[in-house]
C-alpha positions, -999 to +999 in steps of 0.1 A: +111+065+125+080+069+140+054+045+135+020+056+128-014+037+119-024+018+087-042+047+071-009+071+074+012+043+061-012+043+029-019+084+029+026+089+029+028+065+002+000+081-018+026+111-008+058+101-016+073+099+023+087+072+044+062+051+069+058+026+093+024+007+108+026-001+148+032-033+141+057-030+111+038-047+086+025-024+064+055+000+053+067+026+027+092+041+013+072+067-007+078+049-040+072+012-030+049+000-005+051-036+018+029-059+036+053-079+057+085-080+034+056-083+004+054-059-026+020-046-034+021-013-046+050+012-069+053+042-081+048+043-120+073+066-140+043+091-145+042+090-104+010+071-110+000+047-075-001+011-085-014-019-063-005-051-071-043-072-063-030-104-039-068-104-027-081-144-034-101-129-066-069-106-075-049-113-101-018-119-084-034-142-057-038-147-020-016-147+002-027-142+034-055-122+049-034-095+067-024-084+031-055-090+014-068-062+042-036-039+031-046-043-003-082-031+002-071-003+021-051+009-011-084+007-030-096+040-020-073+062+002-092+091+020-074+126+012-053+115-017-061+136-051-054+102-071-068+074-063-044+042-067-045+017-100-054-021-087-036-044-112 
């Protein structure tokens, strides 16, 4: 698979395809998407976007600052018609 930058990793989730980051951190499946090996976002039945907050204020809780930045970039995605759920 091609890798490809952060943002496409987050804009084929949104999508439902497969993704990797450059580095191989940040990664999808197009229903579940990872920061390292890291849960933080699914794919509700209703194909609703759900992020799982690991931010140090989030209500799952901080665990490192690389996902902390993967779960901001889920926040908002630029070009998706739905915006993700933060849980």
């Amino acid at each position: 698979m091609k890798r490809v930058d952060n943002y496409e990793v987050t804009l084929a989730w949104v999508e439902g395809r497969e993704a990797v980051s450059h580095t191989g951190n940040l990664s999808t499946d197009g229903k579940a998407i990872f920061s390292y090996e890291l849960q933080i976002g699914d794919t509700g039945e209703n194909g609703k976007k759900i992020v799982r907050d690991y931010t140090a204020r989030g209500s799952y809780g901080f665990r490192s600052q690389t996902t902390s930045c993967h779960v901001g970039m889920l926040r908002y995605i630029r070009g998706a018609k739905e915006q993700p759920i933060v849980v």
